[in-house]
C-alpha positions as CSV (number, residue, x, y, z in Angstrom):
1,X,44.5,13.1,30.7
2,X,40.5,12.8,29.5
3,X,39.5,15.8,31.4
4,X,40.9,19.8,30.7
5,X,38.4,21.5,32.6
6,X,38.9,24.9,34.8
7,X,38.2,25.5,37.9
8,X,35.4,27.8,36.9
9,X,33.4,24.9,35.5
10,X,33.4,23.1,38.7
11,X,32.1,25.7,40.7
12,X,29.3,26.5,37.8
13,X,28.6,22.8,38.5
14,X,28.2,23.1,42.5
15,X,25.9,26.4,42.1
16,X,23.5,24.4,39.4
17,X,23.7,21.2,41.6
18,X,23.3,23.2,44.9
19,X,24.4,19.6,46.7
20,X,25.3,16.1,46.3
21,X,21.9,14.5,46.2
22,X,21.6,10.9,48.9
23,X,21.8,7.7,47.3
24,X,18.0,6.8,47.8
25,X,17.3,10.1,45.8
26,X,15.1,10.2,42.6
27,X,15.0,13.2,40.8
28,X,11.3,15.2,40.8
29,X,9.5,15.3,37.7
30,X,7.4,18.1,36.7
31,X,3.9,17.0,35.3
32,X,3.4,16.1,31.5
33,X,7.0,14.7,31.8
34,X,8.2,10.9,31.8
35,X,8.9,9.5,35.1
36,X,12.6,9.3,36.1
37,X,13.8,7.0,39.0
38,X,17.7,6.9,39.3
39,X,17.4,5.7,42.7
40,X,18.8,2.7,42.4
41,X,21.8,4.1,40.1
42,X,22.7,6.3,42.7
43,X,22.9,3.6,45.2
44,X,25.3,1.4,42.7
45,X,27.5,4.3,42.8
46,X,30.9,4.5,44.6
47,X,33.8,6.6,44.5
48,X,37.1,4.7,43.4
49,X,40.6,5.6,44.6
50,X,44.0,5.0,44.1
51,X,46.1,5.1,47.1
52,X,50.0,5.4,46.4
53,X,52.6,3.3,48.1
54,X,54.1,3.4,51.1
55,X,51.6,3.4,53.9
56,X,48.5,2.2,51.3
57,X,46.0,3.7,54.1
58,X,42.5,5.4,52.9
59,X,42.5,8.8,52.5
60,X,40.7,11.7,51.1
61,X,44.1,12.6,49.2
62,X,44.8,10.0,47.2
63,X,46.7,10.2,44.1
64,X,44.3,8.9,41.7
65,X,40.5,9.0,42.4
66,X,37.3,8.0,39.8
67,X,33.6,6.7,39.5
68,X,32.7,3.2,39.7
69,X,29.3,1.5,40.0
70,X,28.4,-2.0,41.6
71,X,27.6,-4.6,38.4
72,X,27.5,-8.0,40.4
73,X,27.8,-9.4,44.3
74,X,32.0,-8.5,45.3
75,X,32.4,-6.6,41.3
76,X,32.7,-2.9,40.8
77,X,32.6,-1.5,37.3
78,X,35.2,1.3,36.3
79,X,37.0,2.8,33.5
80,X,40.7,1.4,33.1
81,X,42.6,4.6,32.9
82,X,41.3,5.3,36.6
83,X,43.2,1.6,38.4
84,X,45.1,1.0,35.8
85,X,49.2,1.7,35.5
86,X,49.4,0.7,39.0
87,X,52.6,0.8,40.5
88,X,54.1,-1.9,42.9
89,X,52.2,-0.9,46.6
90,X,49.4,1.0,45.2
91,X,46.4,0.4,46.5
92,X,42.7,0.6,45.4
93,X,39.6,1.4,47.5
94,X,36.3,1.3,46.9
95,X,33.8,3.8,49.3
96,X,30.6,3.3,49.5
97,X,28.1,6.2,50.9
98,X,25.1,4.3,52.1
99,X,26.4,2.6,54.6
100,X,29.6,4.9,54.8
101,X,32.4,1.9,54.3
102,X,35.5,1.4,52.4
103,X,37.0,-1.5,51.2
104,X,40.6,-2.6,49.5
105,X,39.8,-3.5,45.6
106,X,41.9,-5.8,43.1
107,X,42.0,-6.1,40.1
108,X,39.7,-8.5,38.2
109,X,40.3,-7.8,34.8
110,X,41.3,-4.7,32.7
111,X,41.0,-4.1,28.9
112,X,42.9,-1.1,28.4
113,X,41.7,-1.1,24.9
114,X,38.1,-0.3,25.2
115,X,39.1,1.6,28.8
116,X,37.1,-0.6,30.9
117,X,38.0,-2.8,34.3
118,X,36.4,-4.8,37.2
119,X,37.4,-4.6,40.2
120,X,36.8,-7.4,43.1
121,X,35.9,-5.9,46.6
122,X,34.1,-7.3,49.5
123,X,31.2,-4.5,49.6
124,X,27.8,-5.2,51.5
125,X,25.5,-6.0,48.7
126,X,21.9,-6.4,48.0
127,X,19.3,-6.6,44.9
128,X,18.4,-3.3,45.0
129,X,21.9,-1.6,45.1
130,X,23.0,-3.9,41.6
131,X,22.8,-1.3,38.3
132,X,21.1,-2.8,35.8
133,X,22.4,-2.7,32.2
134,X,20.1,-1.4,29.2
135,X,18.5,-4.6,27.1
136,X,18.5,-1.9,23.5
137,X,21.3,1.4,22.9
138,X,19.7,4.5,23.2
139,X,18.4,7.1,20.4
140,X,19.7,10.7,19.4
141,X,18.0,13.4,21.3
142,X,17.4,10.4,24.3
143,X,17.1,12.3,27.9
144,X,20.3,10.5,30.1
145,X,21.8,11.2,33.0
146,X,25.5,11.1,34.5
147,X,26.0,9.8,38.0
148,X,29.4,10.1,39.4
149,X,32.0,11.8,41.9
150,X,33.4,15.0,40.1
151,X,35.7,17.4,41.6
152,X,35.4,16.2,44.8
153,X,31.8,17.5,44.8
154,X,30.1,13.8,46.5
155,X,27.9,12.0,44.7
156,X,26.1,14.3,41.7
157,X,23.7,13.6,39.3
158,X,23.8,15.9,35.7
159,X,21.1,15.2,33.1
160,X,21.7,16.1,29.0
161,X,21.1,14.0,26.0
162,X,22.6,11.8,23.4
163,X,23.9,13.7,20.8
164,X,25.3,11.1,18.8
165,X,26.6,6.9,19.3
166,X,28.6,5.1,17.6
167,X,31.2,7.3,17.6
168,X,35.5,6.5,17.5
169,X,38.7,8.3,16.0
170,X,39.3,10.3,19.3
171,X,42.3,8.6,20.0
172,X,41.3,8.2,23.4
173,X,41.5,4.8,23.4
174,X,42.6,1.9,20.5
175,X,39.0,0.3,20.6
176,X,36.5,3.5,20.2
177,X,32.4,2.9,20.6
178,X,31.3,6.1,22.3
179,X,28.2,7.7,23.3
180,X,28.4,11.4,23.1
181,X,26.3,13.6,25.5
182,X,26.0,17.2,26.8
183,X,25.4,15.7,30.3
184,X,28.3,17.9,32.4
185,X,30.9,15.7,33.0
186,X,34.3,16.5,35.1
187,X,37.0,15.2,37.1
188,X,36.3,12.1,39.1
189,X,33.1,11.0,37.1
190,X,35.3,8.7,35.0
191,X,34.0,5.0,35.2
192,X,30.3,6.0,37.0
193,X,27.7,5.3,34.5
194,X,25.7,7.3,31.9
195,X,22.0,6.2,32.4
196,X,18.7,6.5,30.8
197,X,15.6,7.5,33.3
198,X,14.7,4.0,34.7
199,X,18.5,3.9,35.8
200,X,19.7,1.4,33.3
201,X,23.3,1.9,32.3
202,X,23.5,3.0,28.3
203,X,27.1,4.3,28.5
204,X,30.6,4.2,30.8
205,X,31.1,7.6,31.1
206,X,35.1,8.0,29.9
207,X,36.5,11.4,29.4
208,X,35.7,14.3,27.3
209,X,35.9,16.1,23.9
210,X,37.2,19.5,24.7
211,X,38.7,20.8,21.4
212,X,39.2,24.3,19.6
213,X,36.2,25.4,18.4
214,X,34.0,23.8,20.6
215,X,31.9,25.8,22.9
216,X,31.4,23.4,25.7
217,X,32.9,20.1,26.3
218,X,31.0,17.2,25.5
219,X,31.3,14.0,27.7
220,X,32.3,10.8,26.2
221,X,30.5,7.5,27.3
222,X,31.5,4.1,26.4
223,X,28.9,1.7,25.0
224,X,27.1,-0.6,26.5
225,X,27.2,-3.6,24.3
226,X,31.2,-2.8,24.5
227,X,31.5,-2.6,27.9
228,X,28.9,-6.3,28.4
229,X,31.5,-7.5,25.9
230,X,34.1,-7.0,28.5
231,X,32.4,-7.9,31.3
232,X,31.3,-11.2,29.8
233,X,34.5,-11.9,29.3
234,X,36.3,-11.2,32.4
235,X,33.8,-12.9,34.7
236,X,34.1,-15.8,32.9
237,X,37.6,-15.6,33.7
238,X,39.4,-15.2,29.9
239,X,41.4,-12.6,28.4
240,X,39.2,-10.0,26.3
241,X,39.0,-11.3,22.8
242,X,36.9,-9.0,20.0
243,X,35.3,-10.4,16.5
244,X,37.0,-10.1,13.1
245,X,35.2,-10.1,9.7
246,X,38.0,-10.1,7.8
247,X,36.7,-7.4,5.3
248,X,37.9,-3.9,3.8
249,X,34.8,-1.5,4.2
250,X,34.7,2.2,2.3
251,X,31.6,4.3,1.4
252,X,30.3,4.6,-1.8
253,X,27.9,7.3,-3.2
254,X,24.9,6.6,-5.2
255,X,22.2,9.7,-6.1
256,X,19.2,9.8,-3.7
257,X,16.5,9.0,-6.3
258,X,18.8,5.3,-6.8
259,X,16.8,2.6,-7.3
260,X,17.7,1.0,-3.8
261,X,16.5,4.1,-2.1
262,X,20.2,4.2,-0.5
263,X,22.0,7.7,-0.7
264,X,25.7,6.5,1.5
265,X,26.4,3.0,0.9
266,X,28.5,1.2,3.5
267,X,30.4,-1.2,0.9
268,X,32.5,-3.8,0.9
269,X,35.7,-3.1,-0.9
270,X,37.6,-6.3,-0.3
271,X,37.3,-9.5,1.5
272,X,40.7,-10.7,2.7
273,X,40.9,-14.4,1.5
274,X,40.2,-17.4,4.2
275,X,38.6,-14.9,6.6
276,X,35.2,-15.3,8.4
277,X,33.9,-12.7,5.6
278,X,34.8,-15.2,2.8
279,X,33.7,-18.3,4.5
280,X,30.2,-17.2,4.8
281,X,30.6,-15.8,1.0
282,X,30.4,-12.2,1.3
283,X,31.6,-10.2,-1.7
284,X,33.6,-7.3,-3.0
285,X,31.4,-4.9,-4.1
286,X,28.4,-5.6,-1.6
287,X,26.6,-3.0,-0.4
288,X,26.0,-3.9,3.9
289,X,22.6,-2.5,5.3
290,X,22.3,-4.3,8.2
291,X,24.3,-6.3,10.7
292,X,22.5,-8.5,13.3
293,X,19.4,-6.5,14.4
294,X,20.7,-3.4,13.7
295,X,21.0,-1.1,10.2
296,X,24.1,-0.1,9.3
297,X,24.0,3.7,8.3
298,X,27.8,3.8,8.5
299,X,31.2,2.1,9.0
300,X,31.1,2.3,12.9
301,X,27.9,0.3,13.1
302,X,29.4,-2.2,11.2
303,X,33.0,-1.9,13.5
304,X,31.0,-1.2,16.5
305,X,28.8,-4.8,16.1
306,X,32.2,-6.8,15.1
307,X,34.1,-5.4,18.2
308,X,31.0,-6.4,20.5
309,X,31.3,-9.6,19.7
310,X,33.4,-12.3,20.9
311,X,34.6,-14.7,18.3
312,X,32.9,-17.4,17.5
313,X,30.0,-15.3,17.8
314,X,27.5,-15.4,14.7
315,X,26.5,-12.1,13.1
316,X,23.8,-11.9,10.4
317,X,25.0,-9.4,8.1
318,X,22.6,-8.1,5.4
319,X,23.9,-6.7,2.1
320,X,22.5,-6.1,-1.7
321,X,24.0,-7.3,-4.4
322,X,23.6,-7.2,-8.1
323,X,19.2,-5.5,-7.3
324,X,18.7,-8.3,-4.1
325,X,18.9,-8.1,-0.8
326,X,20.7,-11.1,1.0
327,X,21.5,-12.6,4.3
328,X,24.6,-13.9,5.1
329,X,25.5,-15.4,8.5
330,X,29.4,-14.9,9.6
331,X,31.1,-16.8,12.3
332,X,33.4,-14.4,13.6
333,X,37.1,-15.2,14.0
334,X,39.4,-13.4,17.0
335,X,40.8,-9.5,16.0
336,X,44.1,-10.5,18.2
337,X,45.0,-13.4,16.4
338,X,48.7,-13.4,15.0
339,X,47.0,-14.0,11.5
340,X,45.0,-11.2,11.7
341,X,46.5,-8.5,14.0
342,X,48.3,-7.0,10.6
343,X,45.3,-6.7,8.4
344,X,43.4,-5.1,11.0
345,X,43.4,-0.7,10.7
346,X,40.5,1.6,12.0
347,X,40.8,4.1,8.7
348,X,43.1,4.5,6.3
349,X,43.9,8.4,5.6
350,X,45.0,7.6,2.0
351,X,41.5,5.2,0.7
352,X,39.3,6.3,3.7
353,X,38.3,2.7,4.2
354,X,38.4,0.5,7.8
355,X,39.7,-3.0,7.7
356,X,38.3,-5.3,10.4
């Protein structure tokens, strides 16, 4: 289970809420504040269920039931720990509240690794009921918003921020690239999407981090540039495949007033010999600051821009070596190749270092 939540939480949600707001909704913004329009996010929307065998008819009760959102014409975005583990019978529906319809789903492609899946059902479509994906991740402290069917409730719409991205070691899932919000999150909001306030998707809203010594759960969104990994794949109808560098990665310490102005180094430890690392003559003892348009302020930048890639995919990686900065172009090879599936680990407990 992602969610441990009381009931008393879901009622606090209802009172706040008041009611489900419509799918052409857009939430009022006082003056002095920046405009928010989720109304097309809302209208992506639907609720996903799982209907167990015999029978296989729609019904409220079904055993399993999520979020999902409407990416393409006939293609629903969800997480894979809501329609996936089906048995042989089970059915998936899609419902859609504006018109009020439900459909049969199946399954289009599912990467239980990353917990993301399509889904192919024959739902009325138009322009304006497609969510759109951001172009850029968001920022700490960024105002989003969490659209989704929890508890039952209808369609609700909780705001928060981002807390923190880049994020993994939950052990929710093998390939980890979260988003971290307050946004209240519950049952049944799994695979609807985490949005910024013109309604582009930033996050796939996942589960939650509910541990001891945590005041109040904080919801769990996966990436965007993971999940367009995934859909990329899939609708071009292959398996999902993620990059490999081929490279051990640890952090390395230098004093604050250090000549390269860089207190926590991400470095490279060791680059595995004949890997995409070595080819494009990276280095042990290279200090990476950047990796394609993005700076690399720890290891999960660097895992999280490898794993969004596909291989064969070319990622400038910038490091600084012996007082000068460098660019090295990398042609990434494939994480799940025989050769490489045994050098591959997230962290090691006993060096502290990833190898990816």
């Amino acid at each position: 289970m992602r969610f441990t939540y009381m009931s008393v939480t879901v009622c606090m949600t209802y009172a706040l809420l008041g009611c489900a707001p419509g799918p052409s909704q857009s939430i009022s913004t006082p003056a002095g504040m920046q405009a928010v329009n989720l109304s097309r996010a809302q209208a992506a929307v639907v609720r996903v269920f799982v209907v167990a065998a015999p029978g296989a008819s729609y019904t409220e009760s079904s055993q399993r039931q999520g979020s999902g959102a409407i990416i393409e014409r006939s293609c629903v975005l969800t997480c894979a720990h809501v329609v996936g583990g089906l048995s042989e019978g089970d059915v998936i529906w899609v419902e859609m509240d504006s018109p009020k319809v439900a459909v049969k789903a199946s399954l289009m492609g599912v990467d239980t690794a990353s917990d993301v899946a399509l889904l192919r059902c024959d739902l009325p479509f138009h322009e304006g009921i497609r969510l759109r994906m951001s172009g850029g991740e968001p920022t700490p402290g960024q105002k989003v918003y969490a659209v989704g069917f929890p508890a039952g409730l209808g369609k609700v719409v909780t705001s928060g921020i981002v807390s923190a991205k880049g994020c993994s070691g939950f052990g929710l899932s093998p390939v980890e690239d979260f988003i971290i919000t307050d946004a209240v999150i519950g049952p049944g909001n799994s695979g609807g999407p985490l949005v910024d306030s013109e309604g582009r998707m930033v996050g796939l809203v996942s589960g939650v981090l509910d541990r001891e010594g945590v005041n109040r759960p904080l919801g769990l969104a996966v990436s965007s540039p993971l999940v367009a990994s995934v859909i990329r794949q899939v609708q071009s109808g292959q398996s999902v495949h993620r990059g490999y560098l081929g490279a051990r990665v640890g952090y390395q310490m230098a004093p604050l007033d250090s000549a390269e102005g860089i207190s926590v180094r991400v470095r490279i430890e060791e680059v595995l010999p004949g890997s995409p690392a070595a080819e494009a003559g990276l280095e042990a003892g290279d200090v990476v600051t950047a990796a394609g348009k993005q700076a690399v302020e720890n290891i999960n930048h660097l895992l999280a821009t490898c794993r969004n890639a596909c291989p064969g995919d070319k990622v400038a990686i910038t490091v600084h070596r012996d007082g000068r900065s460098m660019s090295r172009t990398v042609v990434l090879g494939d994480m799940s190749a025989p050769k490489n599936a045994g050098s591959v680990c997230d962290f090691c407990p006993h060096c502290g270092c990833s190898t990816f």
